[in-house]
PATI-469808 format. One line per 2 residues: number of its first residue (from 1); their letters; for each residue x, z, y of C-alpha. Coordinates in steps of 0.25 Angstrom, whole numbers, padded with zeros to 4 digits, always signed. Each point is the difference from the previous one (the first is absolute). Layout:
BEGIN
NUM	A	X/Z/Y  ...;
This chain:
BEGIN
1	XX	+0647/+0265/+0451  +0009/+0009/-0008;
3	XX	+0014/+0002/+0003  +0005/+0006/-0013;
5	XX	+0015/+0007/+0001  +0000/-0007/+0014;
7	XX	-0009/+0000/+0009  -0002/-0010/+0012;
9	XX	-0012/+0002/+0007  +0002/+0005/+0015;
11	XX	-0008/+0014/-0003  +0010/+0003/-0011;
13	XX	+0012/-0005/+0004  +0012/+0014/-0005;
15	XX	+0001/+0007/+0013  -0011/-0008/+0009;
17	XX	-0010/+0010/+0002  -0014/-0002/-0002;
19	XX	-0007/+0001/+0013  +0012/-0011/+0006;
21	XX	-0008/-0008/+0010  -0001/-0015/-0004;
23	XX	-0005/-0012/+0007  -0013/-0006/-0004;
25	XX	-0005/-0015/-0002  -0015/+0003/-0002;
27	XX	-0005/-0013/+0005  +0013/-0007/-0006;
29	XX	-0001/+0007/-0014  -0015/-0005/+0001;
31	XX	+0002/-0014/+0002  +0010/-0003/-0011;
33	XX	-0006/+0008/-0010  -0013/-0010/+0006;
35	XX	+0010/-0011/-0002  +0006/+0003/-0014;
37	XX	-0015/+0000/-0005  -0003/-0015/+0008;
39	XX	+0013/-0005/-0006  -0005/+0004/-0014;
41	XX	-0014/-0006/+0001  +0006/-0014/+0004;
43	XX	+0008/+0000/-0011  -0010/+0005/-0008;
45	XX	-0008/-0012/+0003  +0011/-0012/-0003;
47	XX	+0002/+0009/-0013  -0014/+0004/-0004;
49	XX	-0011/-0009/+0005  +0006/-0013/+0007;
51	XX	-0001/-0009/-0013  -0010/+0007/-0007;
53	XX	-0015/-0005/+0000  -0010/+0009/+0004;
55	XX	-0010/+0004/-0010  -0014/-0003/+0000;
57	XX	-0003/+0016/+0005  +0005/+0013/-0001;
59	XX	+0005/+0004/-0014  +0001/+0015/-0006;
61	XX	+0007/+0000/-0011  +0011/+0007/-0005;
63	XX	+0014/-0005/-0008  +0003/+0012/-0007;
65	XX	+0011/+0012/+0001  +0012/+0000/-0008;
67	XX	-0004/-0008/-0013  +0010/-0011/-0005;
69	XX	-0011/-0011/-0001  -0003/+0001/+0017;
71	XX	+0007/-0007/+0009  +0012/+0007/+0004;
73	XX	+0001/+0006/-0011  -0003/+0014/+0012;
75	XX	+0011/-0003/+0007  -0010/-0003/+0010;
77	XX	-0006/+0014/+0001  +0015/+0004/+0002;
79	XX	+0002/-0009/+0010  -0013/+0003/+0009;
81	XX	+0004/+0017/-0002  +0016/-0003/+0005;
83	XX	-0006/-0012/+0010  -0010/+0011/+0007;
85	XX	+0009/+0011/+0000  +0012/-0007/+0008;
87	XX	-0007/-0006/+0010  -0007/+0015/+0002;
89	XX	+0013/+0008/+0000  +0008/-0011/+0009;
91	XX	-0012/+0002/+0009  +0000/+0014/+0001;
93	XX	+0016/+0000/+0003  -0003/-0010/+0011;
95	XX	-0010/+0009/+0006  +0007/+0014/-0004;
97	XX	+0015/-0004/+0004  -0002/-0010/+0011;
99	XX	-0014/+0002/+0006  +0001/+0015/-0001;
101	XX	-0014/+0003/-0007  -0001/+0011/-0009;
103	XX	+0004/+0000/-0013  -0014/+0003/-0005;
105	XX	-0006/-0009/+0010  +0009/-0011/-0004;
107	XX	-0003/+0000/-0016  -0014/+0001/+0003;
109	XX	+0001/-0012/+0008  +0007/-0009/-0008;
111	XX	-0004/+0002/-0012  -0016/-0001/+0004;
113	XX	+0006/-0014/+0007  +0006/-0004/-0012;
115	XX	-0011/+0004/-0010  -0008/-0010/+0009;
117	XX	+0008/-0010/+0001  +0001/-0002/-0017;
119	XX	-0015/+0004/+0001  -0001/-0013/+0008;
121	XX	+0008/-0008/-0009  -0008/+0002/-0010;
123	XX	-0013/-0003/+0007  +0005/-0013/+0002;
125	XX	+0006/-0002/-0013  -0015/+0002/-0004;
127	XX	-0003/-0014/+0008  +0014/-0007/-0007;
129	XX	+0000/+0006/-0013  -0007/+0013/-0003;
131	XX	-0001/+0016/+0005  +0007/+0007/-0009;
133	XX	-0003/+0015/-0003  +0013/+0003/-0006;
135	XX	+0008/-0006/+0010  -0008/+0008/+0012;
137	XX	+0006/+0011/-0009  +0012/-0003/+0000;
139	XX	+0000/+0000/+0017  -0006/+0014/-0002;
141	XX	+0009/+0005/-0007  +0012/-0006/+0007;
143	XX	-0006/+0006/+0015  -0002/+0016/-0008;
145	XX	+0015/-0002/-0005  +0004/-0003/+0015;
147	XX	-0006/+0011/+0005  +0005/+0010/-0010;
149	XX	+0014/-0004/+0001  -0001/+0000/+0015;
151	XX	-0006/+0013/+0003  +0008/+0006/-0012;
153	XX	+0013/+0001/+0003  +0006/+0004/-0013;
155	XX	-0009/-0009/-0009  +0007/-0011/+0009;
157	XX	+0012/+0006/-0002  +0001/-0001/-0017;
159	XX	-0007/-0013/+0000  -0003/-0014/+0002;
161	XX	-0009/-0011/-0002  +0008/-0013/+0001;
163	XX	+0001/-0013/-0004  +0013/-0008/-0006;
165	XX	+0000/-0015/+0003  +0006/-0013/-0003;
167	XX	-0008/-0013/+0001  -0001/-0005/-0015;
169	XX	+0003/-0013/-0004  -0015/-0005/+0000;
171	XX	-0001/+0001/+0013  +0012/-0004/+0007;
173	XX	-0003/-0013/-0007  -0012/+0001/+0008;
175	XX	+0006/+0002/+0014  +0001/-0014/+0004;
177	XX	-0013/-0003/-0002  -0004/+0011/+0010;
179	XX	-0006/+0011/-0008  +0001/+0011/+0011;
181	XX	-0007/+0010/-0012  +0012/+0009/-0002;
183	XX	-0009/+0012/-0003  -0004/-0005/-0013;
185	XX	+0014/-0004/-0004  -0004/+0012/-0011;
187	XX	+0010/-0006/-0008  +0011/+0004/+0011;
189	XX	-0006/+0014/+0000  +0004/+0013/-0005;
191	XX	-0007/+0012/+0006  +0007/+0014/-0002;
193	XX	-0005/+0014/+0002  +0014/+0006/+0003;
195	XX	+0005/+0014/-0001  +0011/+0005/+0010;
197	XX	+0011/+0008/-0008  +0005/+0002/+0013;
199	XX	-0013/+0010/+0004  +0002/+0008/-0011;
201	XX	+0009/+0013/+0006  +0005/+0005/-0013;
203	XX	+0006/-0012/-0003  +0003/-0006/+0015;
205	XX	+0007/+0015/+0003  +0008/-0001/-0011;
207	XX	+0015/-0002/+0003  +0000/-0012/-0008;
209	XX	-0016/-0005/+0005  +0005/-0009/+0009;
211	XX	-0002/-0014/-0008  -0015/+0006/-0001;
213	XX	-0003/-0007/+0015  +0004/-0014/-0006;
215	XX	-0008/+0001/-0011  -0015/+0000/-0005;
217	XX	-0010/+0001/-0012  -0010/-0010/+0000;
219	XX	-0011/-0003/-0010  -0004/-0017/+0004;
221	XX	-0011/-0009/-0002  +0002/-0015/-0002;
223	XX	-0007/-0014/-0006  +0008/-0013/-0001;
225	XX	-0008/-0014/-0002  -0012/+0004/+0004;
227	XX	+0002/-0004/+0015  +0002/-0010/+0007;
229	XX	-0005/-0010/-0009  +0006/-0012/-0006;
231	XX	+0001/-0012/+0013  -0009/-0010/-0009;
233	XX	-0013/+0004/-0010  +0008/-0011/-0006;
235	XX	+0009/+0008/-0004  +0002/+0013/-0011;
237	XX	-0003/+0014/+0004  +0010/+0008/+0003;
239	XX	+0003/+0013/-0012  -0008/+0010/+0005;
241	XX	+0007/+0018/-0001  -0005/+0010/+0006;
243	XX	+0012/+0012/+0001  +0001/+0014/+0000;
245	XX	+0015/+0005/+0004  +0005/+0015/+0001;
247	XX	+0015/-0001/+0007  +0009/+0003/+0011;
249	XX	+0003/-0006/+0014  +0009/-0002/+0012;
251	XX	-0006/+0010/+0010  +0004/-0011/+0012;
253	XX	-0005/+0011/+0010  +0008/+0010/-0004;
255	XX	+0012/-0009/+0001  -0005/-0007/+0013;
257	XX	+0000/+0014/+0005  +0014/+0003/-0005;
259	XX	+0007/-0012/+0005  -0008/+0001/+0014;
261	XX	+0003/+0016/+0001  +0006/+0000/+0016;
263	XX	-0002/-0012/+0002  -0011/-0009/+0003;
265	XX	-0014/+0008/+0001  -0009/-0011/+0002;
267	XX	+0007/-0009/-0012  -0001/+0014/-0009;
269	XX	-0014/+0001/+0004  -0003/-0014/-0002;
271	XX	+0006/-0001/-0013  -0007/+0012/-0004;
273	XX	-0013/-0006/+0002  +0004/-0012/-0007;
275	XX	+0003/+0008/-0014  -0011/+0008/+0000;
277	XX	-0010/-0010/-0003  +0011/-0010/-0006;
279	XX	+0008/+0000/-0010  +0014/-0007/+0001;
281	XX	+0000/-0010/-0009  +0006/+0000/-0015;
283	XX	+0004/+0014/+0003  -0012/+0005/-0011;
285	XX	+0006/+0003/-0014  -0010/+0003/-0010;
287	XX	+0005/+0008/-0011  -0014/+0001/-0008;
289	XX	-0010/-0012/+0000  -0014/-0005/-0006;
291	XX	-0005/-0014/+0001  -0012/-0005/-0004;
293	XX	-0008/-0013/+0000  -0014/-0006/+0000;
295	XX	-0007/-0003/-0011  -0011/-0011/+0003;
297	XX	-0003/-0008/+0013  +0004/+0006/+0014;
299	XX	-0010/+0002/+0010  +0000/-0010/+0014;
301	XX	+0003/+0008/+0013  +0008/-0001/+0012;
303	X	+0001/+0007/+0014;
């Protein structure tokens, strides 16, 4: 992952040499990663497919891109790229850090896994709800964008693909009544392409660059009242925008990594890894924003 102004990883650590002998976990690194991905499909199924009927067969269909009228208003697509991405790039670190493959080795690796794994999903999906094209693209796109920013290290280091979240007030209202399905709390969901300020040298170097490390430009993507849906079909739909933000945000790495400098390596890397995939919450601020809404019935969908 990248490490900005500051980096963390073993092999680039200041004044650690390259070729530093390591130990290796291969076996270990293995079967977490393995583990991570059996913990997922479980609760996949309490989320996905536990309460839901089966349909009749399997059903290609398709709900659509990034229209207002779908379903998640293409949040959803977001979600798959950002959801395939994380689970590739926290695989490769596992295998690359801890299990000491190759970096090359490692990316491949996890990203085919996790290109599979959504590939998989969406099979099933075809037996509970329906195989959507669009959303297969979506896992596509989110396993290249892994592989690029992990074989790349100075795309990694001016950007990343992250997701600010705070559960809405439609589905904490939900909680007690079980509904595991956080994935589609689109409403909670902003998902932000970040630029790092602080990887740009010209304003880094610069004598008075150094507020450039806790700061980034994002562009964002967001819907509100599309997902989750109202508790009762009793009761009205929910207003229904599909957003568009240009702003700035907290780069929490950046200020992880200054806080942590000397001290703890592992909570520095572990924190790193937390922020560049997450955003930390409320600390968007969109300077420039476009809303828009549906006009006309939306489309069903779900999963």
């Amino acid at each position: 992952m990248d490490q900005g102004t500051s980096p963390v990883l073993v092999n680039d650590v200041p004044d650690v040499p390259v070729d530093t002998p390591r130990e290796t976990h291969k076996l270990a690194a293995g079967l977490t990663l393995g583990g991570v991905y059996v913990g997922f499909i479980t609760w996949a199924y309490f989320a996905w497919y536990r309460k839901h009927n089966e349909l009749r067969g399997f059903k290609w269909g398709g709900d659509g891109w990034l229209g207002t009228n779908t379903y998640a208003g293409g949040a959803d697509k977001f979600g798959h790229a950002w959801a395939t991405m994380s689970l590739a790039r926290v695989g490769t670190e596992m295998l690359h850090q801890w299990g000491g493959f190759s970096k090359t080795t490692s990316t491949i690796v996890s990203s085919a896994l996790s290109e599979l794994l959504f590939l998989g999903v969406e099979v099933k999906d075809g037996y509970f709800y329906e195989f959507s094209f669009s959303d297969a693209t979506g896992d596509t796109l989110g396993a290249l964008a892994a592989v690029a920013l992990s074989l790349s290290p100075r795309l990694d280091e001016l950007f990343d693909f992250r997701v600010e979240y705070w559960p809405s007030a439609a589905y904490r209202r939900q909680l007690d009544g079980g509904n595991l399905n956080v994935a589609e709390d689109y409403s909670g969901e902003t998902y932000l392409l970040a630029l790092h300020l602080g990887a740009i040298h010209a304003l880094s170097d610069h004598k008075w660059g150094a507020w450039t490390r806790f700061v980034d430009v994002a562009a964002g993507f967001g819907t509100r009242g599309y997902k989750p849906d109202p508790p009762s079909r009793m009761l009205p739909d929910y207003e229904h925008h599909q957003n568009i933000y240009f702003g700035v945000s907290l780069n929490a790495q950046g200020l992880f990594d200054w806080m942590l400098d000397g001290r703890s390596t592992a909570a520095r890397k572990i924190t790193h890894g937390i922020f560049e995939v997450f955003n930390a919450p409320f600390t968007f601020v969109p300077l420039l924003e476009d809303s828009r809404t549906p006009s006309g019935t939306i489309a069903p969908g779900g999963a």
